[in-house]
ZAFINU-904123 format. One record per residue: x, y, z of N, C-alpha, C in turn. Coordinates in steps of 0.05 Angstrom, whole numbers, padded with zeros to 5 digits, always signed. Layout:
N
XYZXYZXYZ;...
REM end
This chain:
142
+00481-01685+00635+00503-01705+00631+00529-01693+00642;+00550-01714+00657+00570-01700+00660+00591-01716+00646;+00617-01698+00637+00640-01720+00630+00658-01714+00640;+00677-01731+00645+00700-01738+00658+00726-01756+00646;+00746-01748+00651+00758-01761+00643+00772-01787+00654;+00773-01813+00642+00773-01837+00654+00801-01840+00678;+00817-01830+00678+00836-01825+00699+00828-01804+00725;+00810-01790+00722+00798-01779+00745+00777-01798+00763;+00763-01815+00737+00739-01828+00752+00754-01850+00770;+00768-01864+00751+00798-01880+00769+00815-01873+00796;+00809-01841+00790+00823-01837+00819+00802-01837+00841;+00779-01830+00834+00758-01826+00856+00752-01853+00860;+00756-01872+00845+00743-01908+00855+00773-01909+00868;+00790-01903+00863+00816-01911+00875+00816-01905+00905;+00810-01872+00915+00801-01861+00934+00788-01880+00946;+00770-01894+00949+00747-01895+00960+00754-01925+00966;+00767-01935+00951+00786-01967+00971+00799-01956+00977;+00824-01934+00976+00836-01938+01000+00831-01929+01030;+00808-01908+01027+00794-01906+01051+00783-01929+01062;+00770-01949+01045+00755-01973+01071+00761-01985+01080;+00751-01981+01110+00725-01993+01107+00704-01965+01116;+00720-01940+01115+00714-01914+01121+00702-01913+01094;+00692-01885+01100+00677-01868+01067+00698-01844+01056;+00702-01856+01034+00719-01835+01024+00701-01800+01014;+00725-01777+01004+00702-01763+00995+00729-01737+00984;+00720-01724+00973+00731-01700+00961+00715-01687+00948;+00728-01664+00921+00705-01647+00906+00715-01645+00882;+00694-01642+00871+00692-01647+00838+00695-01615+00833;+00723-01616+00809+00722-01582+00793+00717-01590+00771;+00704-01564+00759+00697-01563+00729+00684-01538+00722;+00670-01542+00701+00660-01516+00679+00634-01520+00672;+00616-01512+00657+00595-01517+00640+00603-01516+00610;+00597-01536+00594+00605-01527+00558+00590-01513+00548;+00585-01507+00528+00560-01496+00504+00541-01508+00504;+00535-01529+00508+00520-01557+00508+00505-01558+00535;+00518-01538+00553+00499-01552+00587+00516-01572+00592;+00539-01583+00583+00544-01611+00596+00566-01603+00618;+00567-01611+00640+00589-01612+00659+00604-01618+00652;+00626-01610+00650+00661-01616+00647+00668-01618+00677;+00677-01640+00683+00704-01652+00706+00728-01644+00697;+00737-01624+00703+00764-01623+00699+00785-01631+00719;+00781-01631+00741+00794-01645+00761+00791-01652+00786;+00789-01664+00803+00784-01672+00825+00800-01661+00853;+00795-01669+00870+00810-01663+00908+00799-01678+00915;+00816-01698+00928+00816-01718+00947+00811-01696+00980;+00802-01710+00996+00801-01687+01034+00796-01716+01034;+00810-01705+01064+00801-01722+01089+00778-01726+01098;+00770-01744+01110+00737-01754+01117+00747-01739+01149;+00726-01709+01151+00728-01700+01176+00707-01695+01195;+00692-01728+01184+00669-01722+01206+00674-01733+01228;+00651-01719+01249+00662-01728+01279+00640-01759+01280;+00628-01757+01261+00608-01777+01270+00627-01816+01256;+00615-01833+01259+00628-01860+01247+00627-01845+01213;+00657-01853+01206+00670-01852+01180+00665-01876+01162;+00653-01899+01182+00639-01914+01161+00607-01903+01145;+00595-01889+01167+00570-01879+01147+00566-01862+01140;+00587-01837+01151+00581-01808+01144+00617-01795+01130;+00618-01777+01122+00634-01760+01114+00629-01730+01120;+00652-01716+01120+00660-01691+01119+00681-01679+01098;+00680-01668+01087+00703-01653+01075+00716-01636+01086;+00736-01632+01089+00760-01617+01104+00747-01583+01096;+00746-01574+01116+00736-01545+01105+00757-01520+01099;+00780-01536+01111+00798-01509+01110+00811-01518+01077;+00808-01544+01069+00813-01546+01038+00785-01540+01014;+00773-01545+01027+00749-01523+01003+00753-01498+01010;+00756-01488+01029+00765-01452+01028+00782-01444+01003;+00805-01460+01014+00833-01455+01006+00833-01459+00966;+00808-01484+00968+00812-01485+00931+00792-01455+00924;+00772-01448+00939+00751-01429+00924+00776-01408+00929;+00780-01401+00938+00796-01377+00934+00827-01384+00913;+00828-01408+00903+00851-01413+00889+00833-01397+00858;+00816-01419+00856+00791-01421+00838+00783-01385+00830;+00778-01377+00849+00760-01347+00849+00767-01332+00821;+00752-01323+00813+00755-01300+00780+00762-01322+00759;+00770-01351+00765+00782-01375+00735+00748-01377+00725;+00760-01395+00707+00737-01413+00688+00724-01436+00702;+00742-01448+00721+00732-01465+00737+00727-01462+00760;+00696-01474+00776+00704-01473+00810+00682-01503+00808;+00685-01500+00833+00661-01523+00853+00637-01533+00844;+00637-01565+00828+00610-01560+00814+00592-01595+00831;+00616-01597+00842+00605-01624+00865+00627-01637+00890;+00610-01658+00894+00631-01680+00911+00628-01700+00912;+00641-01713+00912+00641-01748+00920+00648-01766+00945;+00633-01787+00954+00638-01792+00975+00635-01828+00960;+00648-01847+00979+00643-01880+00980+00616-01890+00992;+00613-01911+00987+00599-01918+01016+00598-01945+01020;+00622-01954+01036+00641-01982+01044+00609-01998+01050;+00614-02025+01038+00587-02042+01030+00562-02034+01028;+00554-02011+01018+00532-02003+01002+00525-01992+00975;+00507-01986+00971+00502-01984+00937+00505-01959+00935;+00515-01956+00909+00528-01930+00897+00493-01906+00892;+00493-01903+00909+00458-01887+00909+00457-01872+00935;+00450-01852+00937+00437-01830+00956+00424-01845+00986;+00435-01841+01000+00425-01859+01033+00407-01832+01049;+00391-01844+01056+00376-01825+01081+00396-01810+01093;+00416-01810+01107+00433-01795+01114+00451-01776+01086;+00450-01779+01075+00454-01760+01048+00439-01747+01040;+00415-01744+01044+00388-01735+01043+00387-01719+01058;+00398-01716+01081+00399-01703+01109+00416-01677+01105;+00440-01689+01091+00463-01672+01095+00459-01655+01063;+00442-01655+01048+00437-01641+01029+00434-01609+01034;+00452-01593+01033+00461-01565+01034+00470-01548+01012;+00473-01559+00995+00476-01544+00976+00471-01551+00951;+00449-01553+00948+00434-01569+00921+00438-01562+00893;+00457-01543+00886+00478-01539+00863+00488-01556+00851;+00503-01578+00870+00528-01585+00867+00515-01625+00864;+00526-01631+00849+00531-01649+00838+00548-01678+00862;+00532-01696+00867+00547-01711+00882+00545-01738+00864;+00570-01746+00861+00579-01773+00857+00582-01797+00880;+00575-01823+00882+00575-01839+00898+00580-01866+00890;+00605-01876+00904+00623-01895+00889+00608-01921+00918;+00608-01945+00898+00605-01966+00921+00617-01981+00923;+00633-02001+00955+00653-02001+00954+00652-02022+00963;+00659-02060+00954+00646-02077+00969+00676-02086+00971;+00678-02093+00996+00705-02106+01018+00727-02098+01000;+00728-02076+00997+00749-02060+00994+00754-02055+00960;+00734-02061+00952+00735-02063+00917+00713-02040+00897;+00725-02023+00890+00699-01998+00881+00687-02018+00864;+00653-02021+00863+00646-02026+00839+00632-02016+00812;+00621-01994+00829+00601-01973+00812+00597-01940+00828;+00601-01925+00808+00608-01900+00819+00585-01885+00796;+00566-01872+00812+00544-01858+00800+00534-01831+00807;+00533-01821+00787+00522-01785+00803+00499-01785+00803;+00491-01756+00818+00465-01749+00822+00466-01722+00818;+00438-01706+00823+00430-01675+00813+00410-01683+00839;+00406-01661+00856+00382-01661+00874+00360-01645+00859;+00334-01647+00856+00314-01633+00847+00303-01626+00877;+00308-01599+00878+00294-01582+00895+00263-01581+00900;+00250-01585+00882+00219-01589+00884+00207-01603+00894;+00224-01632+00887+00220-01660+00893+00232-01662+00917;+00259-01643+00934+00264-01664+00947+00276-01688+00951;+00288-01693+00921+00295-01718+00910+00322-01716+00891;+00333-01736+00906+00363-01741+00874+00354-01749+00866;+00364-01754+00836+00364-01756+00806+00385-01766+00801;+00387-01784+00789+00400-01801+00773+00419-01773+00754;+00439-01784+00742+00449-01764+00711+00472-01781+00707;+00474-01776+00682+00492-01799+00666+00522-01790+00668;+00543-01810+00672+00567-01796+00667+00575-01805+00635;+00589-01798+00638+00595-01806+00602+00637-01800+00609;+00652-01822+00605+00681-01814+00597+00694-01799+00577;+00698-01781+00579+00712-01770+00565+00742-01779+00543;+00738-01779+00519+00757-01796+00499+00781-01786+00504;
REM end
């Protein structure tokens, strides 16, 4: 399970209209609790820096994930995902996401974004075995 707090999840649906009809994307910070549950503690917006169409693919700016892991380095918090849009498609894992699966740690959120309106923003966990995302619940934080 992860939680978040409802002004973060707001900013990442916010993100992700104002990118379209592009794909938005940034990275998820946080912690682990006592519990196993992900804590979101805060988000980063990046620039979509792929060379390929920004309507179906994304990049994250690499010189700003450097720049946060080394902000991050020795804290309580670092890098526990990312999020990307995907301007008129469903908030779910695309064959090309599948592709670009590199670091199967990390937690990707995926907001869907129809003519310019977020409607549903859903995470995933990749299972390494399988090959396969996974569904995982967010839960808002009170």
């Amino acid at each position: 399970m992860i939680i978040i707090q409802p002004d973060l999840l707001s900013n990442i649906e916010a993100a992700a209209a104002a990118a379209y009809p592009e794909e938005s994307c940034g990275l998820l910070i946080g912690h682990e609790n006592t519990n196993d549950r992900l804590i979101i503690t805060r988000i980063q917006i990046s620039a979509n820096r792929t060379e390929n169409s920004k309507q179906k693919s994304f990049e994250i700016d690499p010189q700003l994930r450097f720049d946060l892991m080394r902000e991050l380095n020795g804290g309580p918090e670092r890098i526990v995902g990312h999020f990307h849009s995907h301007p008129n498609g469903p908030a779910e894992p695309s064959a090309r996401d599948l592709e670009q699966m590199y670091e199967p740690a990390l937690v990707w959120f995926i907001t869907s974004v129809n003519v310019g309106r977020p409607e549903l923003t859903a995470a995933f966990d990749f299972n390494k075995t399988t090959q396969q995302f996974v569904p995982l619940q967010i839960e808002q934080a009170e």
